[in-house]
N, C-alpha and C positions, 0 to 999 in steps of 0.2 A: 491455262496450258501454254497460250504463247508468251507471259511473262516467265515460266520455269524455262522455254525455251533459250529464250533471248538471256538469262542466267546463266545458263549450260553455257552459250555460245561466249559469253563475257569469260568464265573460270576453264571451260577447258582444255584451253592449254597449261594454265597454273597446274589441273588435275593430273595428266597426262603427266607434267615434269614429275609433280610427287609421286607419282605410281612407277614411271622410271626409275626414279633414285631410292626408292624403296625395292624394287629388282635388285638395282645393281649393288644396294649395303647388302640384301638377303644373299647374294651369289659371291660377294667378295667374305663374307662373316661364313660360311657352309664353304670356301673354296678350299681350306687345307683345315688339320686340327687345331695348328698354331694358331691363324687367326679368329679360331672361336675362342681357344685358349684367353687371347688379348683382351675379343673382347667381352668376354663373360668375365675376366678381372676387372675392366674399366668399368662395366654396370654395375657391377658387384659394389667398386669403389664409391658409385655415383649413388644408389641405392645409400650406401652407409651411412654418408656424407649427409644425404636428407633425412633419414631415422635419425641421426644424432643430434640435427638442428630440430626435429618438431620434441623429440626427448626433452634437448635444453630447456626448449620454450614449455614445456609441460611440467618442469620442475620451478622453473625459476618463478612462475605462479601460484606453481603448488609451496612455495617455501616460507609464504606467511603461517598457512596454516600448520605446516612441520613444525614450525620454531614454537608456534605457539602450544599444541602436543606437547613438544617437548620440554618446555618449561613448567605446563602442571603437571608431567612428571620428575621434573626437578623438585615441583613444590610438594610432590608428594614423598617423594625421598629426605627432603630435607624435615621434613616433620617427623618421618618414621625413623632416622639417625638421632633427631633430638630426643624425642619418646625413648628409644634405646637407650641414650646415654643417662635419661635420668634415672631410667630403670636401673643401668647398673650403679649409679650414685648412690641408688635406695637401696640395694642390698649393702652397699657399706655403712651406709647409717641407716640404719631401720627406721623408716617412719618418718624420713626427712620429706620426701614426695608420695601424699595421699593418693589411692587408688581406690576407687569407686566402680564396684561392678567392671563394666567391659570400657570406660572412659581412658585414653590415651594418658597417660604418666606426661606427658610434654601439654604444658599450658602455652605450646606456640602455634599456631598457625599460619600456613604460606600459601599467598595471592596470587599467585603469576598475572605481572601487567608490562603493557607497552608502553615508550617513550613517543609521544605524539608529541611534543615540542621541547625543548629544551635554551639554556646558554651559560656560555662559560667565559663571555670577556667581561663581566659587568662585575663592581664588588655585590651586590644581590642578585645571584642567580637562581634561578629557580625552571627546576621542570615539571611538566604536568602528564601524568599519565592515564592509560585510559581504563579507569577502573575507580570506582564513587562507591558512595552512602548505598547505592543500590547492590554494589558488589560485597559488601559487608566493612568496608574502605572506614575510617576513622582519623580524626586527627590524633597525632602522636606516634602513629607507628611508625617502626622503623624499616626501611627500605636496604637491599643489599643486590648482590649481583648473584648471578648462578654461580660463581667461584666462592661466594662467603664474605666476599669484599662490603664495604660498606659503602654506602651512596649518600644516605641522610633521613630526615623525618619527614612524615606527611604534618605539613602546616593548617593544611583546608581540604574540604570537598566538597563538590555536587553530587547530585546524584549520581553522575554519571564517570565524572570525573574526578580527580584530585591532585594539588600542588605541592611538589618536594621540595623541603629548605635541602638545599645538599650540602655537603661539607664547602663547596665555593661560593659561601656566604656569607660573609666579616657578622652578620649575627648569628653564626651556626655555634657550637658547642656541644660538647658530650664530652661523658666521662672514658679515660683510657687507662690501659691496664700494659706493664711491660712481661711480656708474657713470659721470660726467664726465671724472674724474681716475683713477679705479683706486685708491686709496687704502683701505686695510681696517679693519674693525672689529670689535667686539663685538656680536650682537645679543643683549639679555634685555630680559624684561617685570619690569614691577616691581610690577605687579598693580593699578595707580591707573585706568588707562583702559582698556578692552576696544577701543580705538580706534586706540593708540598702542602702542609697544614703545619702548626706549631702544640708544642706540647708546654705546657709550665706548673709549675707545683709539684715537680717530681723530688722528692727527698734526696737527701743529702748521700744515705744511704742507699739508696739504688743503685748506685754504678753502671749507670747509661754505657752502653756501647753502638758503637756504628754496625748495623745490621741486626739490631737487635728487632726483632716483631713486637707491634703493639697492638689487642683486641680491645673492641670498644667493652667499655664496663656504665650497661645503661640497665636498667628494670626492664625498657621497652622492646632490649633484643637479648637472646641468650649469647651465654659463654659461646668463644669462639671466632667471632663475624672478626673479621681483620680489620683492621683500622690501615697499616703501613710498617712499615721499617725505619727506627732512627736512621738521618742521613747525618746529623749532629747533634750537637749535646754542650753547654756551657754552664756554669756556675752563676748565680747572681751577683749583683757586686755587694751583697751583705754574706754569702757565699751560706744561705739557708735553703736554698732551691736548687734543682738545676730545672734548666728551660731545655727545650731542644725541636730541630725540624725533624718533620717526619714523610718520609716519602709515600703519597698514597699509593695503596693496593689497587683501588680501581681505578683504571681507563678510564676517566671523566669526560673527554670526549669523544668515547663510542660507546657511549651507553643508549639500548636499545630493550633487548628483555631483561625483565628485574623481577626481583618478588619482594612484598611486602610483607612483612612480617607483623604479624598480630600475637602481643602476650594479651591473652584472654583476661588475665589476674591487673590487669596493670591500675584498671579505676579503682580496682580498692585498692590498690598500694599508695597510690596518689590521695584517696580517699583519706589512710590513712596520717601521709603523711600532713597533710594539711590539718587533721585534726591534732597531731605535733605542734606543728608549727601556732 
């Protein structure tokens, strides 16, 4: 009891002031309409001002696991647009894409994964995302963005994980297609621009132009994936080719969600062709 005393006596004048100025806000805020007017706007503002900052902070948290939401259902639309498209391929040739009971018409499958590391100054670049042998993750598949863009192949995996050769890699290659005429090509990087890739073995016949779109043309991804746009276009000097640069579709360095693309059929095409070869 005599230490609450000697407490009291320490704080009661601090108490005293605040119970003052708490009068004289409550007499001056109650003394006309105007100044309740003011300040039930200033609360009003101040109130806002902190619901929007803990809002912020509750989104900006929440926006891993949106994005990620939102990417398997990217990857679930993009399965369900390729199933459609070969659907309608097969009513024009009957019997070009077998149908089995209730099994999807699209032999593609899409992963949604994360960029956990990545680079793009070295002539071997390589990213690694988070999605492996345990996620059903393969070597050979091909890797694209949520816009259709192409990124590259899965080289390796863990279980957990797996490594992407991407197109900014002087060993990368895949086949391209000029999507006006259909006409094929080579795609490799040569390691000069993080902007550009090269194209060569495009026929004499083609008639390259500036802005023309080129889709990759690989077994491992369907019709369609973007490869870029000719930026240029030249002849060989035996004048049986033309070569040309091609400006990539995807943003190479802000790649963050992707999906991986799985053709279900591809080991036996491979299968087969080795038994060719």
């Amino acid at each position: 009891m005599y230490r609450l005393l000697e407490f009291i006596k320490l704080i009661y004048v601090f108490v005293i002031f605040v119970v003052l100025e708490v009068a004289a806000l409550w007499s001056y805020a109650t003394s006309s309409p105007y100044t309740e007017a003011k300040i039930l706007a200033r609360t009003t503002a101040v109130g806002a001002s902190i619901s929007g900052a803990v809002t912020y902070t509750q989104n900006f948290f929440a926006l891993p696991d949106e994005n990620r939401a939102l990417m398997e259902r990217v990857a679930a639309l993009s399965a369900e647009v390729q199933s459609l498209t070969m659907q309608q391929e097969g009513e024009v040739v009957e019997g070009m894409f077998a149908q089995d009971g209730d099994d999807s018409a699209s032999h593609f499958r899409y992963h949604p994964a994360k960029v956990v590391s990545m680079t793009t100054n070295r002539q071997r670049n390589y990213l690694v995302l988070d999605r492996g042998a345990m996620d059903g993750i393969s070597k050979d598949m091909g890797v694209v963005t949520a816009e259709n863009a192409l990124v590259g192949y899965v080289v390796s995996c863990s279980d957990h994980y797996s490594v992407v050769q991407p197109m900014l890699n002087v060993e990368f290659s895949t086949g391209g297609r000029l999507v006006d005429n259909g006409h094929v090509c080579v795609v490799w990087w040569s390691g000069d621009s993080m902007y550009e890739v090269d194209a060569k073995d495009l026929s004499v016949y083609s008639e390259p132009q500036e802005g023309m779109r080129v889709e990759v043309r690989s077994e491992r991804l369907p019709d369609g994936v973007l490869l870029g746009t000719v930026k240029s276009y030249e002849l060989n000097s035996a004048k049986s080719a033309y070569s040309a640069k091609i400006t990539i579709a995807a943003d190479m360095s802000r790649l963050d969600n992707l999906l991986i693309v799985e053709n279900t059929h591809y080991h036996e095409i491979e299968s087969l062709v080795q038994q060719a070869q």
